[in-house]
N, C-alpha and C positions, 0 to 999 in steps of 0.2 A: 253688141257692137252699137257704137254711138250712131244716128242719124244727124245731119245737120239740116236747118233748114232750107238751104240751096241747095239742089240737087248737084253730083257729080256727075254723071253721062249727060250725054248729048240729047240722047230723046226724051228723057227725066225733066231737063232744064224746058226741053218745044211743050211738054204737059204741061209744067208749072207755068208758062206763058201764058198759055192757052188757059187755063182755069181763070189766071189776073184778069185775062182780057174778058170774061165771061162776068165775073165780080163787078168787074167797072159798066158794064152792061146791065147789069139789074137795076141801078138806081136811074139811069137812062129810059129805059120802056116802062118802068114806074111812072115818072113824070108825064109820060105821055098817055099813059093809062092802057098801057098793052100787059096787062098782068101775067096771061098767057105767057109771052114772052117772058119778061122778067122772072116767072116760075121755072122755065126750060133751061133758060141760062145758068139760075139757081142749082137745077138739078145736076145739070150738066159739070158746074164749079165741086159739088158735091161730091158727085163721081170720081172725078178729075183728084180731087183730094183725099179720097181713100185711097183710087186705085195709084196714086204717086207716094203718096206716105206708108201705105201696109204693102202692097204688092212692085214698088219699083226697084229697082237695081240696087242691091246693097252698097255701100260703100267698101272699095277696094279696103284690106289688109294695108297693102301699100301704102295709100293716102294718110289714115288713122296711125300707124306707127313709124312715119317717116320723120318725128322729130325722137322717138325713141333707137331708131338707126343710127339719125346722125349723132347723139350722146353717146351711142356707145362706139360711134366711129371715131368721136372727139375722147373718152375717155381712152382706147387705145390708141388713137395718134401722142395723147399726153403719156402714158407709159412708153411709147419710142422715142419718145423725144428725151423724157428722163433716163431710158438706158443710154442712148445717144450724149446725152449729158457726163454720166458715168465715165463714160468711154472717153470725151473728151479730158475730162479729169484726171485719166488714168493715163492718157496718155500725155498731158502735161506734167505730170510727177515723174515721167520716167524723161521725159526732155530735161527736165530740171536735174536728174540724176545724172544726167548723159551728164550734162553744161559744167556741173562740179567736178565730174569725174575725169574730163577734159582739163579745167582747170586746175586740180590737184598734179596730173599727169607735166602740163605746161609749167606747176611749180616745183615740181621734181624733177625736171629737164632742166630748168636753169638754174638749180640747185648743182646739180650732176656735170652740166658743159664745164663749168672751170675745172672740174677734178679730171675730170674725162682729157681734155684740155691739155693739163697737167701732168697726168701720164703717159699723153699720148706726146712730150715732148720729153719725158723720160727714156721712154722706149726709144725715140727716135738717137738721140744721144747714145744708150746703149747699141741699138743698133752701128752708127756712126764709129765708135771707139771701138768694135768687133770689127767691121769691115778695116777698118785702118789697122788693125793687127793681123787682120786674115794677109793684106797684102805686103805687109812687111815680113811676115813666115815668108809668105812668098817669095820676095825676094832673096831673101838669106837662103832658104832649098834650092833658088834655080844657081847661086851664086856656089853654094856646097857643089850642087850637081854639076858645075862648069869645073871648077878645082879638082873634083875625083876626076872629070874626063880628061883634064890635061894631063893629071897624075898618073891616068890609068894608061894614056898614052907612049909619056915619059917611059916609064915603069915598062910596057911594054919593046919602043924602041929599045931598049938598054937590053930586054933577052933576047930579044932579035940578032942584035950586033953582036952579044956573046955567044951565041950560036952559031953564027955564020963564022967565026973565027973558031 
């Protein structure tokens, strides 16, 4: 695992302070001829710098592979979007299938209305010349049926009368 040179943790980062601020202090009590000093500080920087480099907090998993997350987050969001694509596609060809099917439909109807039309003023006519013959039977049956009753009437009085004599 990679190391970087800025520490991640919080107590990693107060060391690595603390050693700088130790650093910046030896050329200071050098000048002033406090060698003592200058060598503690030194030691001290020293320490500071093994024990933050060999012995501090590894770098999270996390940190190190979170641009290898988001690519493979980013290479499957790009295959949903491409089935999603598909999908649209698919269902565009079948709108366009509906639209013609529609339109073939709408050009077979107004092919079809005048004939439809056309026989639906045939039928009507035949209807019309049935019923106008239905009622004319008609009349001639109730006119027969009037004629036998008188006849049958006539016909009747006449045995009547030759009976009673």
């Amino acid at each position: 695992m990679k190391r970087t040179l800025y520490p991640t943790s919080n107590v990693d980062r107060r060391l690595f302070w603390t050693v700088a601020l130790c650093l910046a202090q030896i050329p200071f009590y050098q000048l002033l001829g406090h060698y003592w000093f200058a060598s503690a500080f030194g030691l001290i920087a020293v320490f500071g710098i093994v024990f933050l480099y060999l012995f501090g907090d590894q770098p999270s998993e996390q940190n190190v592979d979170r641009y290898s997350t988001v690519i493979a987050q980013l290479n499957s969001l790009k295959t949903e979007l491409l089935s999603l694509q598909f999908f649209f596609e698919q269902e565009r060809k079948l709108i366009v299938d509906t639209e013609n099917n529609l339109r073939k439909l709408q050009d077979t109807k107004a092919e079809l209305e005048p004939v439809v039309l056309a026989q639906r003023k045939t039928v009507d006519a035949i209807l019309a010349a049935q019923s106008g013959r239905a009622a004319s039977t008609a009349w001639k049956e109730r006119a027969i049926g009037f004629l036998l009753g008188v006849f049958a009437s006539v016909l009747g009085g006449i045995v009547l009368d030759s009976l009673k004599r």
